[in-house]
N, CA, C and O atoms as a GROMACS GRO file, in nm:
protein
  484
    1UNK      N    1   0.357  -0.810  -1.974
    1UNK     CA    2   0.286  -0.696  -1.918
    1UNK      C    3   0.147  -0.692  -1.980
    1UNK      O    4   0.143  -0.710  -2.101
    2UNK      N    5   0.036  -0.671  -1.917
    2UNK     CA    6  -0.058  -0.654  -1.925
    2UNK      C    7  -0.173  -0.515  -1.915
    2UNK      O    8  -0.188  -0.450  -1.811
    3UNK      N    9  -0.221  -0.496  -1.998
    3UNK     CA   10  -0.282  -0.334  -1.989
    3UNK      C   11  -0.417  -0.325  -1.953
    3UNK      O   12  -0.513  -0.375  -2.012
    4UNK      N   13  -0.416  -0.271  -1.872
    4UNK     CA   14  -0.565  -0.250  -1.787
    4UNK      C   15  -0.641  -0.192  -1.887
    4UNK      O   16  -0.619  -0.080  -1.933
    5UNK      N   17  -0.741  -0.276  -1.926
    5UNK     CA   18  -0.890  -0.190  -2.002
    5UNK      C   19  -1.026  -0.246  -1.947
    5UNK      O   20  -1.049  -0.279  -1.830
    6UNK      N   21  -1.110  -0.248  -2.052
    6UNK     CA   22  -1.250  -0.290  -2.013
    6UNK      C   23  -1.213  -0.438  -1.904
    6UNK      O   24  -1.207  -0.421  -1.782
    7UNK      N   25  -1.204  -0.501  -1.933
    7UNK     CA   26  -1.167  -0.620  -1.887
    7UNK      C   27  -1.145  -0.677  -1.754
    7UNK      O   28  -1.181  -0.775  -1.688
    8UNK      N   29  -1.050  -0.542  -1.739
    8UNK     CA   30  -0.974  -0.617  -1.606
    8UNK      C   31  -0.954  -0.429  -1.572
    8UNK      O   32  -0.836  -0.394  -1.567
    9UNK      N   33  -1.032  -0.345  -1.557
    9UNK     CA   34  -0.987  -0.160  -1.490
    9UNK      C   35  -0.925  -0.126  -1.424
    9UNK      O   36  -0.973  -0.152  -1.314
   10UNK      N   37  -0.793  -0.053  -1.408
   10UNK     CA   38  -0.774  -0.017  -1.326
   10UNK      C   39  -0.774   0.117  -1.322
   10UNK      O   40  -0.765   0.180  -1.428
   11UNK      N   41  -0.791   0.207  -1.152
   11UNK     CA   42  -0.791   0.344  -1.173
   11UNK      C   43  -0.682   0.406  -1.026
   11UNK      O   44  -0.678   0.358  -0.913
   12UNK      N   45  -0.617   0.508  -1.071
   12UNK     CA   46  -0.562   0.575  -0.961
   12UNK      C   47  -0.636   0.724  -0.932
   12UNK      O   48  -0.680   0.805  -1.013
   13UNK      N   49  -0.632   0.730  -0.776
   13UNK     CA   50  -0.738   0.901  -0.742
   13UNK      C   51  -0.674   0.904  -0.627
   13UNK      O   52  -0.652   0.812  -0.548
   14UNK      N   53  -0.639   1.036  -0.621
   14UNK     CA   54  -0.585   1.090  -0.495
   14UNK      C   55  -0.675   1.120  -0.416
   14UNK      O   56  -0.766   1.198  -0.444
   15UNK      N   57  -0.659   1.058  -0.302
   15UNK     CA   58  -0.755   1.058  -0.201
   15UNK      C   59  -0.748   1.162  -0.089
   15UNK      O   60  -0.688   1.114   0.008
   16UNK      N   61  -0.789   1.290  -0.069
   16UNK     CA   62  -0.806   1.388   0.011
   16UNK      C   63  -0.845   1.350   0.189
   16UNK      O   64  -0.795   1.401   0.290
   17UNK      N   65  -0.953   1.241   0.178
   17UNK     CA   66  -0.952   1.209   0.293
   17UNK      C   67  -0.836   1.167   0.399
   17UNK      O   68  -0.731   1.149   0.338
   18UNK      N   69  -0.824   1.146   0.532
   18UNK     CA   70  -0.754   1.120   0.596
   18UNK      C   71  -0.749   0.990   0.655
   18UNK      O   72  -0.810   0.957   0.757
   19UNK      N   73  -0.659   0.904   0.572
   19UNK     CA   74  -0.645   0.765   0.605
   19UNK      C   75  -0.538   0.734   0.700
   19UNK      O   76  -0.431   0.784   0.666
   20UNK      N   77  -0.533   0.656   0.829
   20UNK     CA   78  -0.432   0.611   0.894
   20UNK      C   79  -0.418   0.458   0.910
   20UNK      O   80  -0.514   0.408   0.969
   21UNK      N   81  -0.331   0.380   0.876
   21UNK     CA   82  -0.270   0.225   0.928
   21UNK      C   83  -0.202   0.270   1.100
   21UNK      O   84  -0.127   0.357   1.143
   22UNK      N   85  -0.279   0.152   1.160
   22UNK     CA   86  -0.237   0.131   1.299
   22UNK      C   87  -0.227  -0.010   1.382
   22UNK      O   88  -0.327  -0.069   1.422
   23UNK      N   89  -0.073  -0.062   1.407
   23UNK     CA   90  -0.103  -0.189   1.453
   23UNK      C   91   0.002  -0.167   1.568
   23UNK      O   92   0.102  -0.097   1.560
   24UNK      N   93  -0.053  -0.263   1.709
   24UNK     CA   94  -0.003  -0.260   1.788
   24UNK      C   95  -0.021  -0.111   1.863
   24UNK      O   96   0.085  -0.054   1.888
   25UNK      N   97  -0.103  -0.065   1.889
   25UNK     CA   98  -0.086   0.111   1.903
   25UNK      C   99  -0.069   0.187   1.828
   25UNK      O  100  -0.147   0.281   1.812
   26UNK      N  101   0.041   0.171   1.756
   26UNK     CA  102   0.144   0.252   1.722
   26UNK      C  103   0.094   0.301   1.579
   26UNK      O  104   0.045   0.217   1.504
   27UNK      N  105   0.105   0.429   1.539
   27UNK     CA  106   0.017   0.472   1.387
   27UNK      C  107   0.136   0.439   1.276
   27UNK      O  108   0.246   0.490   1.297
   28UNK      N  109   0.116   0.348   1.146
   28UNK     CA  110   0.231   0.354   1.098
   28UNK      C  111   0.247   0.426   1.001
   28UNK      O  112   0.357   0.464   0.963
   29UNK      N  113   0.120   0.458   0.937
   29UNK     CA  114   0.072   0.582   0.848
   29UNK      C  115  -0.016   0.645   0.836
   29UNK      O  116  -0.128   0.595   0.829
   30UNK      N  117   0.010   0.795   0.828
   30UNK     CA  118  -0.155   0.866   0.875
   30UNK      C  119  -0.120   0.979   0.754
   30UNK      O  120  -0.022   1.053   0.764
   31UNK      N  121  -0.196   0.982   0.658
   31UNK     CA  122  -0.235   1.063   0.519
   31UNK      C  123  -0.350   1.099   0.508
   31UNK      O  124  -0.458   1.051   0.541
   32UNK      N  125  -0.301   1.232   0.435
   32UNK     CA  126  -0.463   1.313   0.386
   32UNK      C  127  -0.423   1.306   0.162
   32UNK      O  128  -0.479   1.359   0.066
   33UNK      N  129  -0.323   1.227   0.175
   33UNK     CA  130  -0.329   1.277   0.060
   33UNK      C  131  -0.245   1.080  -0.040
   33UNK      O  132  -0.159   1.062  -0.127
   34UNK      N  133  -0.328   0.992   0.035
   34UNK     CA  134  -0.316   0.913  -0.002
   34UNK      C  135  -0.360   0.859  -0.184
   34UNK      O  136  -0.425   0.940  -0.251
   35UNK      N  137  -0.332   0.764  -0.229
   35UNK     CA  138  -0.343   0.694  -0.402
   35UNK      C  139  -0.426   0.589  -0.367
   35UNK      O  140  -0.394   0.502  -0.285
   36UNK      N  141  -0.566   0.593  -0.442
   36UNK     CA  142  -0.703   0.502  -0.358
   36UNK      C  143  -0.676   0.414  -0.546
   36UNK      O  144  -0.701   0.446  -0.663
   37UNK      N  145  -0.624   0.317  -0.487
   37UNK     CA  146  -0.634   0.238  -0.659
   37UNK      C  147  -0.726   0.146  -0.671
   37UNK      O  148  -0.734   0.085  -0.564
   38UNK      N  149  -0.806   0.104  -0.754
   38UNK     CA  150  -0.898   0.043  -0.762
   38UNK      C  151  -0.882  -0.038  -0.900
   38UNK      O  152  -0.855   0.000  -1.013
   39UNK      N  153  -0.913  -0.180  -0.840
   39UNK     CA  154  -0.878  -0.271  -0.949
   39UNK      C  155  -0.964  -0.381  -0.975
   39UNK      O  156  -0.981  -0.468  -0.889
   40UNK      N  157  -1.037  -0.387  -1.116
   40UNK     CA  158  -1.153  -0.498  -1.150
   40UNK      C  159  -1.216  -0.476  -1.043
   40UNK      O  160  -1.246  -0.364  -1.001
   41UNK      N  161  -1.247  -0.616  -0.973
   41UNK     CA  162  -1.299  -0.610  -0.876
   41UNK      C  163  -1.293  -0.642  -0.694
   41UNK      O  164  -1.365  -0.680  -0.602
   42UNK      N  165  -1.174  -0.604  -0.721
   42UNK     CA  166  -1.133  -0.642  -0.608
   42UNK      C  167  -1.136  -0.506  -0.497
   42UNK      O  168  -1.126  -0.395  -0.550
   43UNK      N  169  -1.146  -0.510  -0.394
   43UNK     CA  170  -1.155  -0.398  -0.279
   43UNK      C  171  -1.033  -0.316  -0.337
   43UNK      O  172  -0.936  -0.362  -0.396
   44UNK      N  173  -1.071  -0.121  -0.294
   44UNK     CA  174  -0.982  -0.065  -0.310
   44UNK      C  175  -0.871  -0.075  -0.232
   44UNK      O  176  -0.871  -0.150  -0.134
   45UNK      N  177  -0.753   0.005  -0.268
   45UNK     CA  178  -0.617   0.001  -0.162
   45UNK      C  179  -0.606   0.112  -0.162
   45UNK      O  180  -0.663   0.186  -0.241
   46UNK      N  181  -0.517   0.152  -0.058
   46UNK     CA  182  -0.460   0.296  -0.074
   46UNK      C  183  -0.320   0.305  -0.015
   46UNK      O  184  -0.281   0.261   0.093
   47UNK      N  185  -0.241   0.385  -0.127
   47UNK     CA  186  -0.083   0.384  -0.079
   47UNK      C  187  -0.073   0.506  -0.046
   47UNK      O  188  -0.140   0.609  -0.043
   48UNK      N  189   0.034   0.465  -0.021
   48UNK     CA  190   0.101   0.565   0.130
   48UNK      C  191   0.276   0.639   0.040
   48UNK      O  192   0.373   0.575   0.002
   49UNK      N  193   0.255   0.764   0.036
   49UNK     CA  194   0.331   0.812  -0.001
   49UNK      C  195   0.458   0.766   0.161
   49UNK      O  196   0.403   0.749   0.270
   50UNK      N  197   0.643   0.749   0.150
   50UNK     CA  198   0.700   0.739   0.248
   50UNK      C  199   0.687   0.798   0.324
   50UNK      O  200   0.697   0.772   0.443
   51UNK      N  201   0.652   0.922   0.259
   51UNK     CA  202   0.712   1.048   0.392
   51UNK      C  203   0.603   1.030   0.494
   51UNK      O  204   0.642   1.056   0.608
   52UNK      N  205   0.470   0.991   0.484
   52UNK     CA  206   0.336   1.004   0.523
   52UNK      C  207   0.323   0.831   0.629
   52UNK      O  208   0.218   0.782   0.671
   53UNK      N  209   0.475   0.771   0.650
   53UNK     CA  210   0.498   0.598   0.697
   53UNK      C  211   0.609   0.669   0.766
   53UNK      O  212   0.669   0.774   0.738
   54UNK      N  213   0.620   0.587   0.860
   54UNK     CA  214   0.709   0.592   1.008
   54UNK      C  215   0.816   0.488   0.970
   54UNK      O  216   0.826   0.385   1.036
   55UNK      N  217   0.888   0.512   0.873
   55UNK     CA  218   0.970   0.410   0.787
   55UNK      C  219   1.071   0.297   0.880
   55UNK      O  220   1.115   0.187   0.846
   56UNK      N  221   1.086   0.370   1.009
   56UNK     CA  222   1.172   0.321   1.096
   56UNK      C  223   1.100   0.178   1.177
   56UNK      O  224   1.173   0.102   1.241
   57UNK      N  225   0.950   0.151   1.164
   57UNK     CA  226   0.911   0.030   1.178
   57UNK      C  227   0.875  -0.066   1.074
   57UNK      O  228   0.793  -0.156   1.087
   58UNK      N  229   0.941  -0.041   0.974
   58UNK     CA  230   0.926  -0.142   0.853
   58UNK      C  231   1.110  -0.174   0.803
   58UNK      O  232   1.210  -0.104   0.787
   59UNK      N  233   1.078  -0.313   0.793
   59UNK     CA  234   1.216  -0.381   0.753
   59UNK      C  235   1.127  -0.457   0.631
   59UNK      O  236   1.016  -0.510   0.622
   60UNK      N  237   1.263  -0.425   0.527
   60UNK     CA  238   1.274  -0.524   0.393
   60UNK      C  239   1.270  -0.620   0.409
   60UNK      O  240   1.337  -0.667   0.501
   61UNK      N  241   1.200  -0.692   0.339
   61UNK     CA  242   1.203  -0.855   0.318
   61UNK      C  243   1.266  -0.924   0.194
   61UNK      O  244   1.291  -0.856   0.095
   62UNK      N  245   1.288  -1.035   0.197
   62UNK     CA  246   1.300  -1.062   0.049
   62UNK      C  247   1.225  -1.112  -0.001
   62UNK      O  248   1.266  -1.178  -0.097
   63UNK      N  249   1.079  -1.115   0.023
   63UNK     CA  250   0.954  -1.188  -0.069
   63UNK      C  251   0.944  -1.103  -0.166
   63UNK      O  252   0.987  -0.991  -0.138
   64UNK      N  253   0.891  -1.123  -0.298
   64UNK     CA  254   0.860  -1.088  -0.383
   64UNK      C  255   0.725  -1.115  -0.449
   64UNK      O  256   0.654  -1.192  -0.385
   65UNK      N  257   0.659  -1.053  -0.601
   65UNK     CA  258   0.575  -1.125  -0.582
   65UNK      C  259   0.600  -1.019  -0.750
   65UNK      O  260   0.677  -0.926  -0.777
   66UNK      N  261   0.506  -1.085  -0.822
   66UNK     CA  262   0.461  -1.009  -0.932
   66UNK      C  263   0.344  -1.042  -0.970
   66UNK      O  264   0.293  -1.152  -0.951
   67UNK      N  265   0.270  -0.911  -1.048
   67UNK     CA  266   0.161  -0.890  -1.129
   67UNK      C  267   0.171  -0.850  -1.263
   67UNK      O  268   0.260  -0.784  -1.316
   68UNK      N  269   0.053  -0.904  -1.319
   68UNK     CA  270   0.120  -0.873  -1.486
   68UNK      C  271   0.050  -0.686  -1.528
   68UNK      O  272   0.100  -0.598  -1.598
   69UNK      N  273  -0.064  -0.689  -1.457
   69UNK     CA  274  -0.099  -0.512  -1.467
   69UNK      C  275  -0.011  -0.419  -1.368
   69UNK      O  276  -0.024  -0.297  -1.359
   70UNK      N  277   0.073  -0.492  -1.301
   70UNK     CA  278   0.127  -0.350  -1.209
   70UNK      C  279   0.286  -0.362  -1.172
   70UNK      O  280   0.352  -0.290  -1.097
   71UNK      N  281   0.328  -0.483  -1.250
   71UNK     CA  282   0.493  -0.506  -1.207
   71UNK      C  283   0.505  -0.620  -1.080
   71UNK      O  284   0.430  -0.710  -1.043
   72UNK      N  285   0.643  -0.570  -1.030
   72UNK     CA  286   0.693  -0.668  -0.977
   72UNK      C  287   0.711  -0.550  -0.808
   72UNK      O  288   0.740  -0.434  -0.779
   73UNK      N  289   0.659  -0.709  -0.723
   73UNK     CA  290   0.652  -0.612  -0.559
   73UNK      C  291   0.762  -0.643  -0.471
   73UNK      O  292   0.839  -0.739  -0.469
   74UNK      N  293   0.754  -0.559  -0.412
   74UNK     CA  294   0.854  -0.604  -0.329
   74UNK      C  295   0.809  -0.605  -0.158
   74UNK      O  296   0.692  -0.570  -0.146
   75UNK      N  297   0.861  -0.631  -0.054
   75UNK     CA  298   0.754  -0.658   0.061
   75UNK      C  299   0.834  -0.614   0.171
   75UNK      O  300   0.955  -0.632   0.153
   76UNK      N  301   0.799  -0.556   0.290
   76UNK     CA  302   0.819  -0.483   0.440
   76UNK      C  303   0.761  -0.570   0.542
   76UNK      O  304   0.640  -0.588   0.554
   77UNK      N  305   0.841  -0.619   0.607
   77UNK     CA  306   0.752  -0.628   0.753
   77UNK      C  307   0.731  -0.513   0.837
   77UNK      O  308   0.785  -0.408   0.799
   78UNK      N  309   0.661  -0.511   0.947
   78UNK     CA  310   0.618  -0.451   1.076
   78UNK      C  311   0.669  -0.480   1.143
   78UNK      O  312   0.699  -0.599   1.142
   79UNK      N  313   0.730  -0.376   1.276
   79UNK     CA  314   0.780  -0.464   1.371
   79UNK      C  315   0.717  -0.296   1.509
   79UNK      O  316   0.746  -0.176   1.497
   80UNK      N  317   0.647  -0.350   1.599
   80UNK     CA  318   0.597  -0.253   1.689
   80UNK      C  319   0.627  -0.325   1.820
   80UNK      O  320   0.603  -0.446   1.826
   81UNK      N  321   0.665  -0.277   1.900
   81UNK     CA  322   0.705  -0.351   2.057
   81UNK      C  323   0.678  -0.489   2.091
   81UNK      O  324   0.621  -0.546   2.184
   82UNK      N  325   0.741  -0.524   1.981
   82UNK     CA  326   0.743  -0.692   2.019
   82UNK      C  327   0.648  -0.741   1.912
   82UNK      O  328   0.623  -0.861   1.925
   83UNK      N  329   0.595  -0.690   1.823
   83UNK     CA  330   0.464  -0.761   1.757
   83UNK      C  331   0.542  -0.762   1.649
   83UNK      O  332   0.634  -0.682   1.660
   84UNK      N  333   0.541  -0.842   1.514
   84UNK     CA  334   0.597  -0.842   1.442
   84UNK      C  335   0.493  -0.844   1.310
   84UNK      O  336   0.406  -0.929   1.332
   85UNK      N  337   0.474  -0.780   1.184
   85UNK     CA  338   0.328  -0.878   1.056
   85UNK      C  339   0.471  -0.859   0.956
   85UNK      O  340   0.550  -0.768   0.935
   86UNK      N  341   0.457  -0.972   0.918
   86UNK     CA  342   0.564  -1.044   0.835
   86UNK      C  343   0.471  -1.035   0.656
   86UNK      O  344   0.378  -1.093   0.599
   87UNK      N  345   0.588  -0.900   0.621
   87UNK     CA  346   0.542  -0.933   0.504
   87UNK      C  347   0.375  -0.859   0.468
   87UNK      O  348   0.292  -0.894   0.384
   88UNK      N  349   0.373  -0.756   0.561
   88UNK     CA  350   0.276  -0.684   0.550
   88UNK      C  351   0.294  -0.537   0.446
   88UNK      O  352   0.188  -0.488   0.406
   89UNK      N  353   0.344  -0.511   0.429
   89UNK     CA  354   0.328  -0.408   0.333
   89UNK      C  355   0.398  -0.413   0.206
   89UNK      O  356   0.506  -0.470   0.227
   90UNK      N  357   0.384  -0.369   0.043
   90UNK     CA  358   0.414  -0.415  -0.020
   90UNK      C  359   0.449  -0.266  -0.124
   90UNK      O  360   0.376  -0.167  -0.118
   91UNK      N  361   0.564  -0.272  -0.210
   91UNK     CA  362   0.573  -0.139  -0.302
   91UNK      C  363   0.588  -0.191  -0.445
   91UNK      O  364   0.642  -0.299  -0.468
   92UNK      N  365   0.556  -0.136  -0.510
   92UNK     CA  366   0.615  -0.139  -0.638
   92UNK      C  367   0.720  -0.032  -0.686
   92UNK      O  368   0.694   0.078  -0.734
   93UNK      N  369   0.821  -0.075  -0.669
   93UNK     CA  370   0.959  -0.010  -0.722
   93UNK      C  371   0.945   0.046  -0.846
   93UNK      O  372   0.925   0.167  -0.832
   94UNK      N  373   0.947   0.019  -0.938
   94UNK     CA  374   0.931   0.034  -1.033
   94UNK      C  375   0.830   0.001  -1.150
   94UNK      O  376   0.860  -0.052  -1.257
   95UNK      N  377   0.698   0.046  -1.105
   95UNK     CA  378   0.532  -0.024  -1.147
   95UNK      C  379   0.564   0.032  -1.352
   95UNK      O  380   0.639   0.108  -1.414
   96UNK      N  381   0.433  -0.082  -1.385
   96UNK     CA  382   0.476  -0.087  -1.555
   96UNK      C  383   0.377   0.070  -1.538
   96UNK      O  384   0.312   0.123  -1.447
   97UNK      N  385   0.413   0.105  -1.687
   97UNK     CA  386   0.389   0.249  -1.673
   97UNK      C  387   0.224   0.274  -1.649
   97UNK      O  388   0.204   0.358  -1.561
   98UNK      N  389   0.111   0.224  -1.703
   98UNK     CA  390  -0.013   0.239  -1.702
   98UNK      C  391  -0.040   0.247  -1.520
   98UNK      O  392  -0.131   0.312  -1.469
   99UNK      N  393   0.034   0.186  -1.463
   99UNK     CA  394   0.006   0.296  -1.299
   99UNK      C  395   0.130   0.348  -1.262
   99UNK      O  396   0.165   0.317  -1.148
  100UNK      N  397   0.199   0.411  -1.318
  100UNK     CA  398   0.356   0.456  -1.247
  100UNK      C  399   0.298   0.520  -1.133
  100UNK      O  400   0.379   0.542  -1.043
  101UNK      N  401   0.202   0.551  -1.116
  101UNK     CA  402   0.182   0.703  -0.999
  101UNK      C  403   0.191   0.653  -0.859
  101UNK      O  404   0.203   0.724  -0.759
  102UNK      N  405   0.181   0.496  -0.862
  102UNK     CA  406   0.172   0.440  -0.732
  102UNK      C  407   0.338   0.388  -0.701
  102UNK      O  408   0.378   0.349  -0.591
  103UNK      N  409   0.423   0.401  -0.831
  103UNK     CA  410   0.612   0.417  -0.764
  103UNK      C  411   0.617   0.442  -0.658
  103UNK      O  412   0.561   0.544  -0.618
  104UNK      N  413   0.706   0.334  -0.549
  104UNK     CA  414   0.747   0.360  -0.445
  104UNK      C  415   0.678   0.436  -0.296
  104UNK      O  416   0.729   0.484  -0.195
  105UNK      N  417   0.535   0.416  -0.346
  105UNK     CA  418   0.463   0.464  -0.286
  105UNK      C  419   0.428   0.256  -0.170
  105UNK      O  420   0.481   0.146  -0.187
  106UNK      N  421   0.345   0.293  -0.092
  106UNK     CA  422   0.330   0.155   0.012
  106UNK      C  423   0.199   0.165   0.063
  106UNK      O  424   0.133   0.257   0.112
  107UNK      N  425   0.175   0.012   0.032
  107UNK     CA  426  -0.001  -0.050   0.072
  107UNK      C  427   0.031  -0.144   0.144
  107UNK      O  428   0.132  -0.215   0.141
  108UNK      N  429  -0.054  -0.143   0.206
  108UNK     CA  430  -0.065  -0.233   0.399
  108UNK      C  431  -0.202  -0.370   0.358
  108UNK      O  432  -0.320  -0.351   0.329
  109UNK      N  433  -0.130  -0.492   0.370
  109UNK     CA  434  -0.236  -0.582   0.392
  109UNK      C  435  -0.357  -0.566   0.493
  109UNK      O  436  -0.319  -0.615   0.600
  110UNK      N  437  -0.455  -0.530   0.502
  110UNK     CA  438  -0.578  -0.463   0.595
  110UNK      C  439  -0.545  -0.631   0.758
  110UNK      O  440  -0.523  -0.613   0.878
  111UNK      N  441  -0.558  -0.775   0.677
  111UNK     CA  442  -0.566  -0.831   0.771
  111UNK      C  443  -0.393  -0.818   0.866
  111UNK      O  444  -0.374  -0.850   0.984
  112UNK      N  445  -0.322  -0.780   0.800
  112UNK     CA  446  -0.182  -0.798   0.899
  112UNK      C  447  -0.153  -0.664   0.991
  112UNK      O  448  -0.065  -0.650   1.076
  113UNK      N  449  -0.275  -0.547   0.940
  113UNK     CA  450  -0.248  -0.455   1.071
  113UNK      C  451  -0.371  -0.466   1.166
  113UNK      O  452  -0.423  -0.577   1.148
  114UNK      N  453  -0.423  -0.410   1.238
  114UNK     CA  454  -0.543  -0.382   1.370
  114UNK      C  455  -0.610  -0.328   1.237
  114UNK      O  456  -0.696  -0.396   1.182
  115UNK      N  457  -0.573  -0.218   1.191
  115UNK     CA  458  -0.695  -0.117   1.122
  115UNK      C  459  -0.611  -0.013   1.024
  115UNK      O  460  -0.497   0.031   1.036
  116UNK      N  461  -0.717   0.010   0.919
  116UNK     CA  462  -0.671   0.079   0.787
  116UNK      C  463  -0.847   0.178   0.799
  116UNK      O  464  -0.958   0.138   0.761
  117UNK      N  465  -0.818   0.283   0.852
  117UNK     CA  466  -0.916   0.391   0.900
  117UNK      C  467  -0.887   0.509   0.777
  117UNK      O  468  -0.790   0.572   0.736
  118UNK      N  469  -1.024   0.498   0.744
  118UNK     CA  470  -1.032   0.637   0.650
  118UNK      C  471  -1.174   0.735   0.714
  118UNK      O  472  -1.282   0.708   0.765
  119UNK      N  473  -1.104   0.850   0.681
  119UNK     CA  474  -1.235   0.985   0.768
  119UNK      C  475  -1.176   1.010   0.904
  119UNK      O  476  -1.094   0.943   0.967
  120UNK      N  477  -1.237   1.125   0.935
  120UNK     CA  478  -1.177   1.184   1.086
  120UNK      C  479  -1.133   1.266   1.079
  120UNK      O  480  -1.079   1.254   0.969
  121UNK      N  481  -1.103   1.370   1.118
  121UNK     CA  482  -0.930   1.420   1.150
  121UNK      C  483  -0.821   1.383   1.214
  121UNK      O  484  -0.719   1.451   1.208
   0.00000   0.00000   0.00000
Protein backbone atom coordinates (compact mmCIF):
# COMPACT_ATOMS: atom_id res chain seq x y z
CA UNK A 1 0.00 0.00 0.00
CA UNK A 2 1.03 3.19 -0.91
CA UNK A 3 0.21 6.74 0.64
CA UNK A 4 -0.66 9.58 -1.36
CA UNK A 5 1.58 12.72 -0.55
CA UNK A 6 3.61 15.33 -2.28
CA UNK A 7 4.59 12.94 -4.82
CA UNK A 8 1.99 11.25 -6.23
CA UNK A 9 -1.69 13.64 -4.50
CA UNK A 10 -4.50 12.49 -4.16
CA UNK A 11 -7.79 14.43 -3.28
CA UNK A 12 -11.54 13.58 -2.73
CA UNK A 13 -14.47 16.71 -3.10
CA UNK A 14 -17.91 16.30 -3.31
CA UNK A 15 -19.05 17.56 -6.26
CA UNK A 16 -22.43 19.63 -6.12
CA UNK A 17 -22.63 19.95 -9.75
CA UNK A 18 -24.80 17.74 -11.81
CA UNK A 19 -22.97 15.02 -13.55
CA UNK A 20 -24.68 12.37 -15.84
CA UNK A 21 -23.01 9.02 -17.74
CA UNK A 22 -25.01 8.21 -20.93
CA UNK A 23 -24.46 5.42 -23.44
CA UNK A 24 -26.62 4.15 -25.98
CA UNK A 25 -29.48 6.72 -24.99
CA UNK A 26 -30.01 5.46 -22.05
CA UNK A 27 -28.73 7.71 -18.74
CA UNK A 28 -26.81 5.31 -16.53
CA UNK A 29 -26.02 7.87 -13.92
CA UNK A 30 -27.21 11.25 -13.28
CA UNK A 31 -25.81 12.99 -9.78
CA UNK A 32 -25.70 16.23 -8.14
CA UNK A 33 -23.78 14.94 -5.47
CA UNK A 34 -21.06 13.01 -7.05
CA UNK A 35 -16.86 12.19 -5.44
CA UNK A 36 -14.60 14.34 -8.12
CA UNK A 37 -11.12 12.46 -7.16
CA UNK A 38 -8.21 13.79 -8.43
CA UNK A 39 -5.01 12.06 -8.78
CA UNK A 40 -1.19 13.33 -9.54
CA UNK A 41 -1.77 13.99 -12.72
CA UNK A 42 -3.96 12.35 -14.32
CA UNK A 43 -7.67 13.72 -15.43
CA UNK A 44 -10.24 13.90 -12.69
CA UNK A 45 -12.99 11.05 -12.15
CA UNK A 46 -16.06 11.16 -10.57
CA UNK A 47 -17.96 8.35 -8.71
CA UNK A 48 -21.21 7.64 -8.59
CA UNK A 49 -22.76 6.90 -5.40
CA UNK A 50 -25.31 3.31 -6.39
CA UNK A 51 -28.31 4.74 -5.64
CA UNK A 52 -27.54 7.75 -8.17
CA UNK A 53 -26.67 4.29 -11.23
CA UNK A 54 -29.49 2.39 -12.84
CA UNK A 55 -27.78 -0.75 -11.35
CA UNK A 56 -30.01 -2.98 -13.45
CA UNK A 57 -27.73 -2.21 -16.64
CA UNK A 58 -24.49 -3.15 -15.16
CA UNK A 59 -23.33 -6.85 -14.78
CA UNK A 60 -20.20 -8.02 -12.74
CA UNK A 61 -17.30 -9.05 -14.33
CA UNK A 62 -14.51 -10.89 -13.19
CA UNK A 63 -11.65 -8.51 -14.23
CA UNK A 64 -9.85 -7.15 -11.66
CA UNK A 65 -7.24 -4.84 -11.38
CA UNK A 66 -5.22 -3.23 -8.51
CA UNK A 67 -3.58 -0.01 -7.41
CA UNK A 68 -1.14 0.49 -4.80
CA UNK A 69 -2.80 4.19 -3.62
CA UNK A 70 -6.41 3.01 -3.82
CA UNK A 71 -6.75 -0.94 -3.48
CA UNK A 72 -7.97 -3.51 -5.41
CA UNK A 73 -10.98 -2.94 -8.33
CA UNK A 74 -13.32 -4.67 -9.30
CA UNK A 75 -15.22 -4.15 -12.84
CA UNK A 76 -19.12 -3.88 -14.43
CA UNK A 77 -20.05 -4.07 -17.82
CA UNK A 78 -22.87 -2.07 -19.66
CA UNK A 79 -25.35 -3.58 -21.36
CA UNK A 80 -28.18 -0.99 -23.13
CA UNK A 81 -30.41 -2.47 -26.06
CA UNK A 82 -28.09 -4.50 -27.60
CA UNK A 83 -24.87 -2.39 -27.02
CA UNK A 84 -22.72 -3.91 -24.69
CA UNK A 85 -18.92 -1.70 -22.97
CA UNK A 86 -17.22 -4.55 -21.46
CA UNK A 87 -15.64 -3.75 -18.44
CA UNK A 88 -16.58 -0.21 -18.28
CA UNK A 89 -17.10 0.75 -14.90
CA UNK A 90 -15.01 0.03 -12.02
CA UNK A 91 -15.48 0.08 -7.80
CA UNK A 92 -13.38 -0.24 -5.16
CA UNK A 93 -14.90 -2.55 -2.61
CA UNK A 94 -13.00 -2.04 -0.14
CA UNK A 95 -10.41 1.14 -1.01
CA UNK A 96 -7.06 1.36 1.46
CA UNK A 97 -8.13 3.82 3.97
CA UNK A 98 -6.40 7.25 2.73
CA UNK A 99 -9.54 7.31 0.13
CA UNK A 100 -12.20 5.09 1.88
CA UNK A 101 -14.83 7.79 0.86
CA UNK A 102 -14.87 6.51 -2.67
CA UNK A 103 -16.12 2.60 -1.04
CA UNK A 104 -18.38 1.10 -3.27
CA UNK A 105 -19.08 4.06 -4.84
CA UNK A 106 -18.60 3.61 -9.28
CA UNK A 107 -16.48 5.44 -12.04
CA UNK A 108 -17.25 5.02 -15.75
CA UNK A 109 -14.32 4.76 -18.29
CA UNK A 110 -15.21 8.28 -20.29
CA UNK A 111 -14.05 6.30 -23.67
CA UNK A 112 -16.52 3.13 -23.11
CA UNK A 113 -19.65 5.40 -22.64
CA UNK A 114 -21.06 8.27 -25.45
CA UNK A 115 -20.55 10.95 -22.62
CA UNK A 116 -19.66 11.78 -18.93
CA UNK A 117 -21.54 15.45 -18.82
CA UNK A 118 -21.03 17.72 -15.96
CA UNK A 119 -23.33 21.20 -15.53
CA UNK A 120 -26.96 21.66 -16.55
CA UNK A 121 -29.82 20.70 -14.81
Amino acid sequence: MKIPGPEHPISIARNPARVRVTIGGRVVADSTRTLTLREASYPPVHYFAREDTDMTLLAPTAHATHCPYKGDANYFSIAVDGRSAENAVWTYEQPFPAVAAIGLYLAFYPQKVDAIEEGGA
